[in-house]
C-alpha positions in Angstrom: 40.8 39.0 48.1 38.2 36.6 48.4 39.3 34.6 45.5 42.5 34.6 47.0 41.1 33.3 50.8 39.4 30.8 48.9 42.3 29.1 47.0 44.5 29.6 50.1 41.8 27.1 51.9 41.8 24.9 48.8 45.5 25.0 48.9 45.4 23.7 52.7 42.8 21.4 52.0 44.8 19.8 49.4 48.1 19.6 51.4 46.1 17.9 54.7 44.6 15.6 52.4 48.3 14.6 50.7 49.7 14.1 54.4 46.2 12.1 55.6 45.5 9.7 52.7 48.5 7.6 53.6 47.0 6.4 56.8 43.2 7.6 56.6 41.7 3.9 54.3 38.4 4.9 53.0 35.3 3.9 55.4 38.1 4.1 58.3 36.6 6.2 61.9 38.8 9.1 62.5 38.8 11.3 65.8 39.3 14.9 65.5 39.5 15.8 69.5 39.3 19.8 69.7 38.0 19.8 66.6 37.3 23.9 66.9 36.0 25.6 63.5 36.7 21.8 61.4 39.7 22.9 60.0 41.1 19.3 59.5 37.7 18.0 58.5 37.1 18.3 55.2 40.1 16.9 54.2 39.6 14.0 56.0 36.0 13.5 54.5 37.5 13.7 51.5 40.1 11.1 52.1 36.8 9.2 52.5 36.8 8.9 56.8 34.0 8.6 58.8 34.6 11.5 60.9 34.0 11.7 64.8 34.6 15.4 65.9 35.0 16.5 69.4 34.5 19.7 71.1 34.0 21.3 74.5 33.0 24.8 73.2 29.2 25.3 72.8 30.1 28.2 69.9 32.2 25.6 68.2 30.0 23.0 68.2 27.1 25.2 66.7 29.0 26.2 63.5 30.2 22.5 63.3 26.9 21.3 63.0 25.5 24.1 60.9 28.3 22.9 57.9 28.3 19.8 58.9 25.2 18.5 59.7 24.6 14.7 59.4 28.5 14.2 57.2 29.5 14.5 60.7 29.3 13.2 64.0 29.5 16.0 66.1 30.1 15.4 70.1 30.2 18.2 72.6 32.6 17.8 75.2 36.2 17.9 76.4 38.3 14.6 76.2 41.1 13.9 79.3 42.4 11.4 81.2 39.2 10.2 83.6 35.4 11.5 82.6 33.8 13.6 84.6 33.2 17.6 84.8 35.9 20.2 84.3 36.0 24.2 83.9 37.3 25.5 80.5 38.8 29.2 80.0 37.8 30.9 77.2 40.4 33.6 76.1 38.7 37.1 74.7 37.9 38.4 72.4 36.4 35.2 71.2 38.1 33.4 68.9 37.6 29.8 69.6 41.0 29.5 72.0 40.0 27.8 74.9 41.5 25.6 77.4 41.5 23.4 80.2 45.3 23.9 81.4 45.7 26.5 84.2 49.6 26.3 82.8 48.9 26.6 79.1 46.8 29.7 79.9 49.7 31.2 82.7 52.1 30.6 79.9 50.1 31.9 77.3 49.5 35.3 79.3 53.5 35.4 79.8 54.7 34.8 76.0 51.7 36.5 74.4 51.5 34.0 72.1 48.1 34.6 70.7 48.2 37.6 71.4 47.4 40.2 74.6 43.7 38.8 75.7 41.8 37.7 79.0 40.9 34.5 80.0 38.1 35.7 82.0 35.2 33.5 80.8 34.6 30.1 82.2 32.1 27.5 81.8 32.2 24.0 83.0 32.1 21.0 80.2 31.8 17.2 80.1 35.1 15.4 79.8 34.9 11.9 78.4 38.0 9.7 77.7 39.4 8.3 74.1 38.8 4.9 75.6 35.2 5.5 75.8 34.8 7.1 72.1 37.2 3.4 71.1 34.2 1.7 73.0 31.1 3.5 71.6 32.5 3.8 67.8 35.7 1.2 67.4 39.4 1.5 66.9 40.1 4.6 64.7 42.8 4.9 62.0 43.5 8.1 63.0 43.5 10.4 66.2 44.1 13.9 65.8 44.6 15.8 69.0 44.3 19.8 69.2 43.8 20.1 72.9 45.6 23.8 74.1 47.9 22.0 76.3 45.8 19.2 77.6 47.5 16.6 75.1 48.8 14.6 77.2 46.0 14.0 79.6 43.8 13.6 76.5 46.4 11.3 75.9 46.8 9.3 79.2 42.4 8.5 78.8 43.6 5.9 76.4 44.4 2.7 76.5 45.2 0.6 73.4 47.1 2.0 70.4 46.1 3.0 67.0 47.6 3.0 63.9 48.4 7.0 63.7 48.1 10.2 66.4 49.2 13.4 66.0 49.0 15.9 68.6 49.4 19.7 68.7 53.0 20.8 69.9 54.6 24.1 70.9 57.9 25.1 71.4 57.1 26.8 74.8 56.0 23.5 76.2 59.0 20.9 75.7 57.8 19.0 78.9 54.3 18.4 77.6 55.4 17.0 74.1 58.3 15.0 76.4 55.6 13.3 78.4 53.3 12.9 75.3 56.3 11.2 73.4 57.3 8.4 76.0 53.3 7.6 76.2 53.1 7.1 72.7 55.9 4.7 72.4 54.1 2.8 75.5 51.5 2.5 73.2 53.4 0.8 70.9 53.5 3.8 68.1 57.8 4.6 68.3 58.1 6.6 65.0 57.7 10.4 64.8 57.1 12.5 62.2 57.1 16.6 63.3 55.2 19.3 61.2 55.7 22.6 61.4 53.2 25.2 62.0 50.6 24.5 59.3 52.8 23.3 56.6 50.9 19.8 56.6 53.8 18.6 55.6 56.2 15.9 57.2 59.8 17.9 58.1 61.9 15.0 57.6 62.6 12.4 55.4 61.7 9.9 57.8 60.9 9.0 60.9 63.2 9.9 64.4 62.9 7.6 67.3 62.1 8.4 70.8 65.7 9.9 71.4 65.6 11.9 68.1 62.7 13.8 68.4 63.2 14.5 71.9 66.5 15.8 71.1 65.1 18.0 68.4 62.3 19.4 70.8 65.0 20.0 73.6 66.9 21.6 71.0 64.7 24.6 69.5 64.2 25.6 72.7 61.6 28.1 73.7 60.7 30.2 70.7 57.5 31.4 71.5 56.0 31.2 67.8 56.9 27.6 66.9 54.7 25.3 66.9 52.9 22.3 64.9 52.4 19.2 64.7 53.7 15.5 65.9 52.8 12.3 64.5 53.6 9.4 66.3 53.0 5.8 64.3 53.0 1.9 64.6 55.7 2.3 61.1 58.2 4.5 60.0 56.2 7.8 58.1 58.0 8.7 55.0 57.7 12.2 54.0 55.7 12.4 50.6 58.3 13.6 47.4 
């Protein structure tokens, strides 16, 4: 079983770096905001990225640095639309799902979407902003956003557009990936790519426009299991194949 766990992660590893390498140059900064356990990090430090991880939960950021070490730079903290000081729900039993959102926890509770589990644990984080990471470590390539429903106010702390963000989007929340959407594109990033669940790899051909992908979120509906991935881009994302 363990031989089998451990080509399943190679496996994953391989497919994140396939989708990443197109738009993750070598010596480029990457964010990785929620970064969690680092599941998205090796494969961009193998894409060759200079890695920026982000993450509010003290447990998280131990682990991160205990793998990680100095490959890494490791910053504890939330990111959201101004900077200052915010409580974050930790679901139990522990198993790194926290959040900031009061509705992505109500909804949460109501679909039982990870599961029946309490949110009873609280403790309050630093929030800092993407514009200030943009001002401490430069324009990134990349910015990959896993924020449990706090996307779009992750989203709204920045300011000038970068080459390629992807942000975490579920099926239960079509008004969060709406609002997400129409701010990307007033960035100046208009080309979407979706990926479902953890595929890692792009669903269509190429890329839909504003209209397109908002029809195709409005259109799944609410199924309480789907989720993934969008990435929005300054060009059209071709899917690899």
């Amino acid at each position: 079983m363990r031989g089998q766990n451990e080509n399943d992660s190679q496996g994953q590893s391989q497919r994140q770096q396939e989708l990443f390498r197109d738009f993750v140059p070598i010596g480029s900064v990457v964010f990785d905001i929620g970064a969690n356990l680092g599941n998205r990090i090796d494969a961009l430090l193998d894409c060759g990225a200079r890695v920026i991880a982000v993450e509010p939960q003290p447990d998280c950021v131990a682990r991160l640095r205990s793998a990680y070490r100095d490959r890494v730079t490791i910053i504890q903290a939330a990111v959201g639309d101004v900077a200052g000081r915010l409580p974050l729900r930790i679901s139990a039993p522990f198993d790194c799902v926290a959040s900031l959102s009061g509705e992505f926890i109500s909804r949460a509770q109501g679909t039982h979407r990870f599961g029946r589990r309490e949110w009873k644990k609280t403790i309050d984080v630093d929030v800092i902003t993407l514009d200030s990471l943009v001002s401490k470590f430069g324009l990134p390539s990349f910015i990959k956003i896993d924020a449990e429903g706090y996307e779009y106010e992750v989203l709204c702390g920045l300011s000038k557009g970068v080459d390629v963000i992807s942000f975490e989007w579920a099926s239960d929340s079509p008004k969060t990936a709406t609002q997400c959407l129409e701010h990307l594109v007033g960035l100046g990033l208009p080309f979407f790519q979706f990926s479902f669940g953890e595929s890692m790899v792009f669903a269509h051909q190429s890329s839909l426009d504003l209209a397109k992908a908002k029809q195709l979120i409005a259109s799944l509906g609410e199924e309480h299991t789907l989720f993934g991935d969008i990435y929005a881009s300054r060009r059209p994302l071709l899917r690899a194949g």
